[in-house]
Residue frames relative to the residue before (quaternion, step in Angstrom):
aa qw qx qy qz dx dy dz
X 1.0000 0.0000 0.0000 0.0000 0.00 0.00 0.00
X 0.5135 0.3810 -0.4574 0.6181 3.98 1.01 -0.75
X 0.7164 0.4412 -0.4922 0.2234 3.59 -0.43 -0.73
X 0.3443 0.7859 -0.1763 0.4824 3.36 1.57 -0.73
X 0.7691 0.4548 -0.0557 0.4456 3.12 0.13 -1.94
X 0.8022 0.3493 -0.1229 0.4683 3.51 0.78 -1.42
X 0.4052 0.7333 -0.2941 0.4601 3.16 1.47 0.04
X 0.6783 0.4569 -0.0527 0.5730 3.55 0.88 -1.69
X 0.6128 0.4504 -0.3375 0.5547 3.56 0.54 -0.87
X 0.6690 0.5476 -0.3839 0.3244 3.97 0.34 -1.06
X 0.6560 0.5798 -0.1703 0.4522 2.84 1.24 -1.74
X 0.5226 0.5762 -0.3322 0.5335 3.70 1.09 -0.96
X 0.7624 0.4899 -0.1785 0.3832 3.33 0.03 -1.52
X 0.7723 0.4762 -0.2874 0.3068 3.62 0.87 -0.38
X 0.3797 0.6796 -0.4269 0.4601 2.99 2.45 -0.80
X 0.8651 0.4365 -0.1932 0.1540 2.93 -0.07 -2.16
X 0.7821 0.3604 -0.2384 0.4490 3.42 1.75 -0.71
X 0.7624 0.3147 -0.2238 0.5192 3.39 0.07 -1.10
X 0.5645 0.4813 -0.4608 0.4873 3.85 1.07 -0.36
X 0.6422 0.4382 -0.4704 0.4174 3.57 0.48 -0.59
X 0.7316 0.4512 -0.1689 0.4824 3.69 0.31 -0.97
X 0.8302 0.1359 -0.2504 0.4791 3.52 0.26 -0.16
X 0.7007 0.2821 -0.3631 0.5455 3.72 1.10 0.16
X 0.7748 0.4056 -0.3310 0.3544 3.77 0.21 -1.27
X 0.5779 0.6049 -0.3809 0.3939 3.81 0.90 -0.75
X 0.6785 0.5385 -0.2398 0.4383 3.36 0.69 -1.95
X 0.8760 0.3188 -0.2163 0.2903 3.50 0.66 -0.57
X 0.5426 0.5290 -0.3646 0.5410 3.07 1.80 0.01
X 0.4906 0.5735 -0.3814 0.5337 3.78 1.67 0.31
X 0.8830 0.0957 0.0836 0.4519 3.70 0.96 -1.16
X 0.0925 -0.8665 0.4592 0.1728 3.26 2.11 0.28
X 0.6102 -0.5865 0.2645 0.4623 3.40 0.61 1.66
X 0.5397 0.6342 -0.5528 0.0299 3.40 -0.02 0.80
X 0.5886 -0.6687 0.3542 0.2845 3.82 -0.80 0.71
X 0.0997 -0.5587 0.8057 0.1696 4.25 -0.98 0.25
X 0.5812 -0.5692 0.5257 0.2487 3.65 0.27 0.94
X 0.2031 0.7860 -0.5688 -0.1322 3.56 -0.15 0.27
X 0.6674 -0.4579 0.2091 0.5488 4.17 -0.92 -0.24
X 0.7293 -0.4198 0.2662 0.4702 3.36 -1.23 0.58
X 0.6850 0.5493 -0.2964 0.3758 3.34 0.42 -1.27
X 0.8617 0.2143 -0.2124 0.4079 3.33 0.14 -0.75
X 0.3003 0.6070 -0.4617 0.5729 3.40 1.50 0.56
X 0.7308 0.3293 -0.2939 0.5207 4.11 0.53 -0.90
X 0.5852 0.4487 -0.3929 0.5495 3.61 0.65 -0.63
X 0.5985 0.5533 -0.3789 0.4382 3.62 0.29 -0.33
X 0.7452 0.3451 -0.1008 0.5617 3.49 0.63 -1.33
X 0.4679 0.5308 -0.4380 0.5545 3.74 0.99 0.06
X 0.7268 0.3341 -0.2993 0.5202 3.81 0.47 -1.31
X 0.7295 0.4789 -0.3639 0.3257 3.53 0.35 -0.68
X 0.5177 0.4574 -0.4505 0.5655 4.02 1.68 -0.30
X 0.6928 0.4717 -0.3790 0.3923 3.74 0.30 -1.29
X 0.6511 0.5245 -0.3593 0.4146 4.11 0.53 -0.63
X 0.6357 0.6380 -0.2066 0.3823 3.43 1.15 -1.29
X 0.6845 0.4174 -0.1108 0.5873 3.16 1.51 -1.46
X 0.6460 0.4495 -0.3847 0.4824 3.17 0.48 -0.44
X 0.5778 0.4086 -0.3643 0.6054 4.29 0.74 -0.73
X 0.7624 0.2774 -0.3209 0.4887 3.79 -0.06 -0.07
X 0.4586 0.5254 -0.4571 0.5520 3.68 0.77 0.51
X 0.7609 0.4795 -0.1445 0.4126 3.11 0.45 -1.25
X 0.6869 0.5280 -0.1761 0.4673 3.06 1.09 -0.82
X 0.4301 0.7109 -0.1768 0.5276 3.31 1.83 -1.06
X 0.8227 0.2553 -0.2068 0.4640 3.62 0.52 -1.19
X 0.6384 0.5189 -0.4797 0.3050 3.38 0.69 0.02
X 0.5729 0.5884 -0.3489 0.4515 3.24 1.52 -0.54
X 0.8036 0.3485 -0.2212 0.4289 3.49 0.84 -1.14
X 0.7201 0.4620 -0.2562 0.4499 3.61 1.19 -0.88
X 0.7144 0.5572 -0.0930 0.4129 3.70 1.44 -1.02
X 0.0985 -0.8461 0.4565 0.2569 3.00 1.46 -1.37
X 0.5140 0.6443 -0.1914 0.5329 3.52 1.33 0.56
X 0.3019 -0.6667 0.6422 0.2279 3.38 -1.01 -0.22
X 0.6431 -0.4737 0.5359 0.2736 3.40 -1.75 0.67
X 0.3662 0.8391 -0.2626 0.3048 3.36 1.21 -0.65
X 0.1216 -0.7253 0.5684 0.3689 4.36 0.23 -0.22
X 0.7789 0.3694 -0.2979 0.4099 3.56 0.54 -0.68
X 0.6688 0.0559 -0.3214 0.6680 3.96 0.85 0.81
X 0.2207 -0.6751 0.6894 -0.1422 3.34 -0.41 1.44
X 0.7651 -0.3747 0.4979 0.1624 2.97 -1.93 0.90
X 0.2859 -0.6621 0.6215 0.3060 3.56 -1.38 0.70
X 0.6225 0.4464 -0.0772 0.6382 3.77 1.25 -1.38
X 0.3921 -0.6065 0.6635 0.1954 2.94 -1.77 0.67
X 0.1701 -0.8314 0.4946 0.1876 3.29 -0.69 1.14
X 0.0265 0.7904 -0.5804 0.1942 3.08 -0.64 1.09
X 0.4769 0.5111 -0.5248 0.4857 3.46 0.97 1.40
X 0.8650 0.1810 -0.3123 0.3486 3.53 -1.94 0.15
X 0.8988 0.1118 -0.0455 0.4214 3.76 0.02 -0.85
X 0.7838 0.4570 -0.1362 0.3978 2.97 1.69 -0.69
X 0.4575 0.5955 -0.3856 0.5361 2.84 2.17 0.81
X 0.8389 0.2170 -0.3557 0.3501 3.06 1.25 0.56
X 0.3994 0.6341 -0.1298 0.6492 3.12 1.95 0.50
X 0.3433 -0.7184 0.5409 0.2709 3.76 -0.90 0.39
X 0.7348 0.2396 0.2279 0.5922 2.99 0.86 -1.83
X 0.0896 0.7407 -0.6649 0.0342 4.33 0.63 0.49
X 0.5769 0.6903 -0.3492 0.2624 3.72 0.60 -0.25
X 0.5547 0.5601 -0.2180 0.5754 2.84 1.59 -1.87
X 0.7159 0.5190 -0.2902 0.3660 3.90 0.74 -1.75
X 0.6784 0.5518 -0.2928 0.3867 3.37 0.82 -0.95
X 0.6345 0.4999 -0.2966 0.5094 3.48 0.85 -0.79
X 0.7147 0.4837 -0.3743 0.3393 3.41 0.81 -1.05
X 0.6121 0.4688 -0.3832 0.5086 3.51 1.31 -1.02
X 0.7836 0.3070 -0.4772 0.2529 3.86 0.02 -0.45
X 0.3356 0.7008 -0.4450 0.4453 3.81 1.18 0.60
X 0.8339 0.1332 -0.2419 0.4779 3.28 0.75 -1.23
X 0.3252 0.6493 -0.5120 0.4588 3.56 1.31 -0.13
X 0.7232 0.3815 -0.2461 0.5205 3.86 0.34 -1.25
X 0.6041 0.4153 -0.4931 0.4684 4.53 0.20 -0.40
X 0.5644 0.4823 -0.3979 0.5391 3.82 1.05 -1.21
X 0.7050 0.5145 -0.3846 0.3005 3.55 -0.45 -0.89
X 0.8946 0.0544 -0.1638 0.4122 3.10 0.84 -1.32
X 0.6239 -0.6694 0.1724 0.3646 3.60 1.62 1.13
X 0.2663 0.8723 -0.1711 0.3726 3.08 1.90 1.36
X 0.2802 0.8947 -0.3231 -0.1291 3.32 1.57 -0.03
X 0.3792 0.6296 -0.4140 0.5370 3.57 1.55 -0.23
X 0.6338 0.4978 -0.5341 0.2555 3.94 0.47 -0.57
């Protein structure tokens, strides 16, 4: 049932942050639209934006399963988590978000984004 618990909260916790900031902002800046940019950095774009995505739901992943807790300050973790990404990383959360921002200006040929 905590596992449950910390689960929902994660899921909560991702709308309100990293969804605000790496999905609702970017698009109320560029309502996803494109200046077409070259192929290449359109794919390198969409490379950073899968690898960030995955990498914030990894992360997110272990607090639920390794922490029992939520990124969250106000339902914190029982355990420090301090497996898969965050043994090598402080913060992959902070990194992940940053790379799908710029993964997402490349993509759509935005560098102001």
């Amino acid at each position: 049932m905590r596992t449950l618990r910390a689960a929902l909260g994660s899921a909560l916790f991702l709308l309100v942050a990293p969804g605000v900031a790496a999905g609702l902002v970017p698009w109320l800046l560029t309502g996803w639209d494109s200046s077409d940019p070259p192929a290449w950095l359109a794919v390198l774009g969409a490379a950073l934006v899968a690898a960030g995505a995955g990498a914030l739901l990894h992360a997110f992943a272990r607090f639920v399963v390794e922490g029992t807790g939520t990124p969250a300050p106000v339902a914190p973790t029982d355990r420090l988590v301090v497996g898969g990404l965050y043994r090598h990383v402080r913060n992959p959360m902070y990194v992940a978000v940053v790379a799908t921002i710029v993964g997402q200006a490349l993509l759509l040929g935005r560098p102001w984004l």
